[in-house]
C-alpha positions in Angstrom: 9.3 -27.5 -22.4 11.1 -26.4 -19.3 10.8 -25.4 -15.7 9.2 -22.0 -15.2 11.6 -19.9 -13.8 10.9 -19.3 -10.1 9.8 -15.9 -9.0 11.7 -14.4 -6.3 10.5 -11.6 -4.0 12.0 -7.9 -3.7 13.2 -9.1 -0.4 15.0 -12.1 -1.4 16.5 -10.5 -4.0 18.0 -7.6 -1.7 18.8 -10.1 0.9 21.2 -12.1 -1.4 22.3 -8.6 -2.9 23.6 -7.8 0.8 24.8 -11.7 1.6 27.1 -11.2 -1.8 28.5 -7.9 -1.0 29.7 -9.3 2.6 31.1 -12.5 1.2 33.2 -11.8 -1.1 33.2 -15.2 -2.8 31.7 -15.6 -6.0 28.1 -15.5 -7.5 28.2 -19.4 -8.3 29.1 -20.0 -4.8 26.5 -17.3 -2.9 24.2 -18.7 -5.6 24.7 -22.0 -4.9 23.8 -21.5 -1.3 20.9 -19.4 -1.6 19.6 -22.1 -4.2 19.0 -20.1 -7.2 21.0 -19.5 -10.4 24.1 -17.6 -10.6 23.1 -15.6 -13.5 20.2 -14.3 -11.8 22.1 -13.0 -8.7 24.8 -11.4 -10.5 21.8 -9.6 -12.6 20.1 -8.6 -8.9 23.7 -7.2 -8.0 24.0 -5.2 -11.3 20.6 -3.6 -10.7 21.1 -3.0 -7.1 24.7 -1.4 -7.7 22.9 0.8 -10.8 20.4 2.3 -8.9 22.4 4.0 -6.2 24.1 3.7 -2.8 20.3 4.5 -1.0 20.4 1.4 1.1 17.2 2.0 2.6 15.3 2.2 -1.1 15.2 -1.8 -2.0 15.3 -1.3 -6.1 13.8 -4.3 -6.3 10.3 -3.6 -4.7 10.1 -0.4 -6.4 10.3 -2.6 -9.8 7.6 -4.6 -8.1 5.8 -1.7 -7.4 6.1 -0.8 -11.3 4.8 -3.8 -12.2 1.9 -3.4 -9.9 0.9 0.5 -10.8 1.2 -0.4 -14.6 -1.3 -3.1 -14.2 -3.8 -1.2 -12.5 -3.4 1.9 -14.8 -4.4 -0.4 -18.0 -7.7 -2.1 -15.1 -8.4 1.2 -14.9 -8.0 1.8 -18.5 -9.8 -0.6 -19.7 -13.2 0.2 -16.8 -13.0 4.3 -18.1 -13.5 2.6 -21.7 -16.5 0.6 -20.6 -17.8 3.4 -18.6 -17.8 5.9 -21.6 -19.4 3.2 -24.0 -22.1 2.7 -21.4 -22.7 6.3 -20.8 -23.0 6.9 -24.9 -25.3 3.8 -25.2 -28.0 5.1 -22.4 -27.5 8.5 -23.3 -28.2 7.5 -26.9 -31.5 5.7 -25.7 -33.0 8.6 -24.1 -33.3 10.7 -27.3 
């Protein structure tokens, strides 16, 4: 199999977002210097570009942050579901 594909942070990503739009070279070559793959920047700038001219909202974090709230939704999910089967199985026992 192959490498995992690394994981980048919000900040990375917005950093070589920025570093593209002031060098107005190519993705390989920005790529090339900021060590990751050209695909992936030119992706980053397609997202970045899509979500508005805001350049104080980093559209990357708030994807982490998506990531982050969905998880905890289904934790929370999934302790509600064990909560309600407790509360039937005691209240069952007391009759």
């Amino acid at each position: 199999m192959g490498n995992p594909s690394p994981r980048y942070t919000a900040e990375f990503k917005q950093k070589a977002v920025e570093l593209y739009g002031k060098s107005g070279t190519t993705y390989a070559e920005v790529a090339r210097g900021l060590d990751c793959d050209a695909g992936s920047l030119a992706d980053w700038v397609k997202r970045a570009y899509a979500a508005g001219p805001a350049p104080d909202v980093n559209p990357f974090q708030m994807a982490e942050d998506l990531r982050r709230l969905k998880r905890e939704n289904e934790r929370f999910k999934r302790e509600n579901e064990i909560l309600l089967k407790a509360s039937a199985f005691f209240a069952s026992r007391q009759l």
